[in-house]
C-alpha positions as CSV (number, residue, x, y, z in Angstrom):
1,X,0.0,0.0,0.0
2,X,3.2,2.4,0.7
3,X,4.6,2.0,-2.4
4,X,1.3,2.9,-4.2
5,X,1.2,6.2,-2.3
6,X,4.4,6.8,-2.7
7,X,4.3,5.7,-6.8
8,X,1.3,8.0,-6.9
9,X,3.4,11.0,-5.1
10,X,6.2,10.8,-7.6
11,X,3.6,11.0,-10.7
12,X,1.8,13.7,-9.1
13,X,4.7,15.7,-8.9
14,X,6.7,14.5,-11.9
15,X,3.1,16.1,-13.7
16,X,3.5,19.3,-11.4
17,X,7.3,19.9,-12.1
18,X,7.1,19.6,-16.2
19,X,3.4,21.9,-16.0
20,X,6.4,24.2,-14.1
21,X,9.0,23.5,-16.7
22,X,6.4,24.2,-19.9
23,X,5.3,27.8,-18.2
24,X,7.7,31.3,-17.8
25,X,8.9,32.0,-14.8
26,X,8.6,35.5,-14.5
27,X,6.8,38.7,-16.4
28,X,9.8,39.5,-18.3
29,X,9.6,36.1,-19.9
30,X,6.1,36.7,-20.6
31,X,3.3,38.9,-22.7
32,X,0.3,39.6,-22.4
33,X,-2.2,38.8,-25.4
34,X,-6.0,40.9,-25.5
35,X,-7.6,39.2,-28.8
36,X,-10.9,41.2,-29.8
37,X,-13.8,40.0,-32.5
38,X,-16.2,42.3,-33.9
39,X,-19.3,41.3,-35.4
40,X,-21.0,44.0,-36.8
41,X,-24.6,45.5,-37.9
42,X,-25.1,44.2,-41.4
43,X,-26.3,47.9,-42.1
44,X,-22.6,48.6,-41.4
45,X,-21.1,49.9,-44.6
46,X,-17.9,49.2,-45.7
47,X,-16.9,52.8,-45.1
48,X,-18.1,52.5,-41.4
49,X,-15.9,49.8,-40.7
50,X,-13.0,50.3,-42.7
51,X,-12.9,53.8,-40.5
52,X,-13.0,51.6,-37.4
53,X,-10.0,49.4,-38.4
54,X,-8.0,52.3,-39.2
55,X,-9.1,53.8,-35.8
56,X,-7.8,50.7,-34.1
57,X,-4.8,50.5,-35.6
58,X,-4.3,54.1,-34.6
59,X,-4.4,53.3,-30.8
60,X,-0.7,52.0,-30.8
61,X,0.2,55.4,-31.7
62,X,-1.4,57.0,-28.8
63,X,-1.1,54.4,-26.1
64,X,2.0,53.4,-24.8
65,X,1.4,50.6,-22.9
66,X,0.7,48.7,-26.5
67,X,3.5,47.0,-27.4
68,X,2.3,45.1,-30.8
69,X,-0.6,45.3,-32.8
70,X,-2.1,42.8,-35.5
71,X,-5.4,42.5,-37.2
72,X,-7.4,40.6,-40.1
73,X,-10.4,39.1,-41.5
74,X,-12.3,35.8,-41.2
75,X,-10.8,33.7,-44.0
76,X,-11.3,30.2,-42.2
77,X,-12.6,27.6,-44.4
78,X,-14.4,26.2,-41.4
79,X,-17.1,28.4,-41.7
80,X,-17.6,28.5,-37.4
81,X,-17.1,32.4,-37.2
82,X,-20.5,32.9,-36.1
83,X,-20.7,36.4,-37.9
84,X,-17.3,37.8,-36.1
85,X,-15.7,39.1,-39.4
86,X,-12.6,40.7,-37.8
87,X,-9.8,39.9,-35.7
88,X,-7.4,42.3,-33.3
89,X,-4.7,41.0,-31.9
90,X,-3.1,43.6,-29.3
91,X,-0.3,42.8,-26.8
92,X,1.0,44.3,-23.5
93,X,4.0,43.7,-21.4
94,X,1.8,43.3,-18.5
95,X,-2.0,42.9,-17.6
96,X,-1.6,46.0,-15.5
97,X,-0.4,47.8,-19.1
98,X,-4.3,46.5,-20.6
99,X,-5.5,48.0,-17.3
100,X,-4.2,51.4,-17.9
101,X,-5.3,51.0,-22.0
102,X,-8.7,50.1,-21.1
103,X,-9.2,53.4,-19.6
104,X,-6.9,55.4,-21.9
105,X,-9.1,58.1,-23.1
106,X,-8.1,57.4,-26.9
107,X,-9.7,54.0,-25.9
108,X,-12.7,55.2,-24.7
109,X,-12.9,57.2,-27.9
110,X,-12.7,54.7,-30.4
111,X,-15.0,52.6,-28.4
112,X,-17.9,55.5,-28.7
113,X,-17.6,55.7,-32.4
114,X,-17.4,51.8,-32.3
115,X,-21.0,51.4,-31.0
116,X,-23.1,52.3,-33.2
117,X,-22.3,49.9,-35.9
118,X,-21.6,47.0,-33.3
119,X,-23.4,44.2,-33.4
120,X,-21.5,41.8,-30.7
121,X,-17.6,42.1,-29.3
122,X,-15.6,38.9,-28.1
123,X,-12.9,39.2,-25.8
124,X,-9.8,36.9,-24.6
125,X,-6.7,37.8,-23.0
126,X,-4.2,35.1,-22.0
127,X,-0.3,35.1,-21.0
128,X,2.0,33.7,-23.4
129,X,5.5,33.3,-24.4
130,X,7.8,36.3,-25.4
């Protein structure tokens, strides 16, 4: 029965130590990732929404804490979009940098002329790998 417990210890913590192993250690090692979807209004022109791409690629020119920027369109042959048509990809060196862009009043701005043409926003941040 002792060596079961003990058999089951060592896997236990052979899993813990390589979950360790795969992670960073510290913030330096680490970003962090704040992926947006838009689906919008199908009254939305083109116009409308090309101004709001442009106006969020804009932001990492008047927020500091933004340390990359990436967008695009839905091309997946998959078809499982569920009417999000575009992607933004924006990452911080920290999740207290998304906390001070969140609030940033160039944020705020583009998120008022956002609205009206917004039909549903997703939102995921996660940590990652530098």
């Amino acid at each position: 029965m002792s060596k079961i417990i003990i058999m089951s210890l060592c896997v236990v913590c052979a899993g813990m130590f390589s979950m360790v192993l795969g992670q960073p250690k510290t913030e330096a090692e680490r970003v962090y990732r704040h992926i947006v979807l838009f689906k919008f209004k199908e009254d939305a022109t083109k116009e409308q929404i090309d101004e709001i791409v442009t106006a969020f690629g804009q932001l990492k020119n008047e927020v500091d804490t933004i340390i990359g920027y990436e967008h695009g369109t839905d091309v997946s042959p998959e078809k499982l979009a569920k009417g999000f048509t575009h992607c933004f990809l924006v990452t911080f060196k920290s999740k207290a940098d998304l906390e001070a862009y969140l609030p940033h009043p160039a944020h705020i701005a583009f998120t008022e002329k956002l609205k009206p043409i917004l039909s549903d926003v997703l939102v995921v941040d996660y940590w990652t790998e530098k």
